[in-house]
C-alpha positions in Angstrom: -86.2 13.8 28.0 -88.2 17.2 28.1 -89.8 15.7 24.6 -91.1 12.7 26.9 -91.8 15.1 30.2 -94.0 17.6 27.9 -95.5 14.4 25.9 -96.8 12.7 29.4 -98.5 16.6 30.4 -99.8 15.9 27.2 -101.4 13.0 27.8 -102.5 13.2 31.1 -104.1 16.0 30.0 -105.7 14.7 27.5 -107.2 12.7 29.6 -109.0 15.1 31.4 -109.7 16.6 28.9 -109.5 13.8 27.2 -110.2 13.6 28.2 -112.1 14.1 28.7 -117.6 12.1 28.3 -120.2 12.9 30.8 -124.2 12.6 31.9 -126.4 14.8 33.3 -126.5 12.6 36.6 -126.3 13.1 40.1 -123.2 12.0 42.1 -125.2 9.6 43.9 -126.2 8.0 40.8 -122.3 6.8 39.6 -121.5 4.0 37.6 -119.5 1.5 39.2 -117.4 1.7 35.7 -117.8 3.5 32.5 -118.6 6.8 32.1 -121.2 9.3 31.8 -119.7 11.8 29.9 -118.3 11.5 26.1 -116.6 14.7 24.1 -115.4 14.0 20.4 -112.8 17.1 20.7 -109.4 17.7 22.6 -107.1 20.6 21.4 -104.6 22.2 23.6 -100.8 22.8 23.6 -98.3 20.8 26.3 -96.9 24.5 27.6 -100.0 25.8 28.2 -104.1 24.6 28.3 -106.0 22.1 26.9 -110.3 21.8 26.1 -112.3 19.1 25.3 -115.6 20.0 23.5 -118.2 18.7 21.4 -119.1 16.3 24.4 -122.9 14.5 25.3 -124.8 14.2 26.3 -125.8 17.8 25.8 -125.5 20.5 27.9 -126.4 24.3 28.1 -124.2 24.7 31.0 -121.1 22.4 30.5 -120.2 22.8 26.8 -116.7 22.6 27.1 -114.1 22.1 29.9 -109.9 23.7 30.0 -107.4 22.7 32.2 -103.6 23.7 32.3 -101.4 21.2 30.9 -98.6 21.2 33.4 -100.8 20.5 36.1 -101.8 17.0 34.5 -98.0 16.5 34.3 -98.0 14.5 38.1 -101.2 12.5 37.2 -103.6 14.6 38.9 -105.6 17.4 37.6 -108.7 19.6 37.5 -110.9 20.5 34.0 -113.0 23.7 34.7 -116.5 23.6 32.8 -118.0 26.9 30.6 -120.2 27.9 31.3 -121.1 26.4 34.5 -117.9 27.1 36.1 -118.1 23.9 38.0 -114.9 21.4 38.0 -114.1 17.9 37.4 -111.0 16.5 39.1 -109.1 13.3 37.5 -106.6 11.1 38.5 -104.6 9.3 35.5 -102.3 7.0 34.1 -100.4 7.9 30.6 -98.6 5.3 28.4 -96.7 5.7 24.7 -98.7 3.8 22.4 -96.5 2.0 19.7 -97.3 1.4 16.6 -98.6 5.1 16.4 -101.8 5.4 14.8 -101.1 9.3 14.6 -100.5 11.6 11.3 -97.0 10.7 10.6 -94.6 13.0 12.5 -96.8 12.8 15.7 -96.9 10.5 19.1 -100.2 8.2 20.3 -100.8 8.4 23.5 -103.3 6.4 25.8 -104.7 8.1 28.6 -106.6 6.1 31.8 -108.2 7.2 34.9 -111.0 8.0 36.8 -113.0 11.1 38.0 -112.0 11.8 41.6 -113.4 13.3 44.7 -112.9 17.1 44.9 -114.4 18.6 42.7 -117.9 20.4 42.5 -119.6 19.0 39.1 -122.9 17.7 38.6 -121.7 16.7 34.9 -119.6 14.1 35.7 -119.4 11.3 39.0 -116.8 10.3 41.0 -115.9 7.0 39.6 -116.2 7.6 36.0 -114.0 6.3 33.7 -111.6 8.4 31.8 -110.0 7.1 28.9 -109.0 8.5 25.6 -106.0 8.8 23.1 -104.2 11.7 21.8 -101.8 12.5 19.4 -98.7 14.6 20.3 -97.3 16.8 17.1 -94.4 19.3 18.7 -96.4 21.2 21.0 -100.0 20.4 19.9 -102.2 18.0 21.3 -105.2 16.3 19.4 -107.4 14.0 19.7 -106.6 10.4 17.8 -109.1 10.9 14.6 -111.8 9.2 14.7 -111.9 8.3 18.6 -113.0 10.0 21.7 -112.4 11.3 25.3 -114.4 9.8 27.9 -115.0 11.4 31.6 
C-alpha cells in the first residue's frame, strides 16, 4: 500500500514535472489543448523533489522547474522555475500503466492534467496540457526513455 501511495506522488509528480513542455507565450494567448511547453528530462525521488529539464522551447530564464513530491501526492501541485523563480501550478490524474514499458524491475506510469490558475508563470498557460510517463524504480523517478513531459 505505501509502495502504491509513494508510486501515485510519483506520478503525479511526474507530471508536473513531467511533467512536465512549455512556450514563451502570454497567458492570454493559451491553447485550447496541447501544450506550449515540452522537457525531455524528469528525475526526482518519491520522498523528496522532482525536476524536469532539458525543456523548449528555450529559455534563459526557465531552464528547469522542482517541485516536492508529496505535494503532487493529492493531484495538485506547484513546479517552481530557475532561474526565473516563477511557478506553474497543475492539476492531475495518475494511472498504472500495464504492460510496463520500464527497465525491468520498475513501474510505468501515465500522468494527465492541465496547467491551472494560481500560479505566476509566463512559461506556461492555464489550459495547457500535461501529460507524460514515468518510470518508478524503488524510490527513483524517471522519465519513460525515449518519451517526454509536456506542460
Amino acid at each position: 500500500m505505501r509502495r502504491l501511495l509513494l508510486a501515485s506522488t510519483a506520478v503525479v509528480t511526474l507530471a508536473v514535472p513531467a511533467g512536465f513542455l512549455v512556450a514563451a507565450t502570454s497567458p492570454s494567448t493559451a491553447w485550447a489543448s496541447g501544450s506550449s511547453v515540452t522537457c525531455k528530462s524528469l528525475k526526482g525521488t518519491i520522498t523528496g523533489s522532482f525536476t524536469v529539464s532539458k525543456c523548449s522551447p528555450k529559455s534563459k530564464t526557465n531552464k528547469s522547474a522542482s517541485g516536492s513530491s508529496s505535494s503532487l501526492a493529492g493531484g495538485t501541485g506547484t513546479l517552481t522555475w530557475t532561474k526565473s523563480g516563477q511557478t506553474t501550478d497543475v492539476s492531475l490524474t495518475i494511472n498504472q500503466v500495464t504492460p510496463s514499458t520500464c527497465k525491468k524491475g520498475a513501474d510505468e506510469y501515465s500522468v494527465t492534467g492541465s496547467v491551472v490558475a494560481g500560479g505566476n508563470s509566463t512559461y506556461t498557460n492555464t489550459g495547457d496540457a500535461v501529460s507524460g510517463d514515468a518510470c518508478i524504480s524503488g524510490n527513483n523517478i524517471t522519465l519513460l526513455p525515449k518519451s517526454v513531459m509536456d506542460l
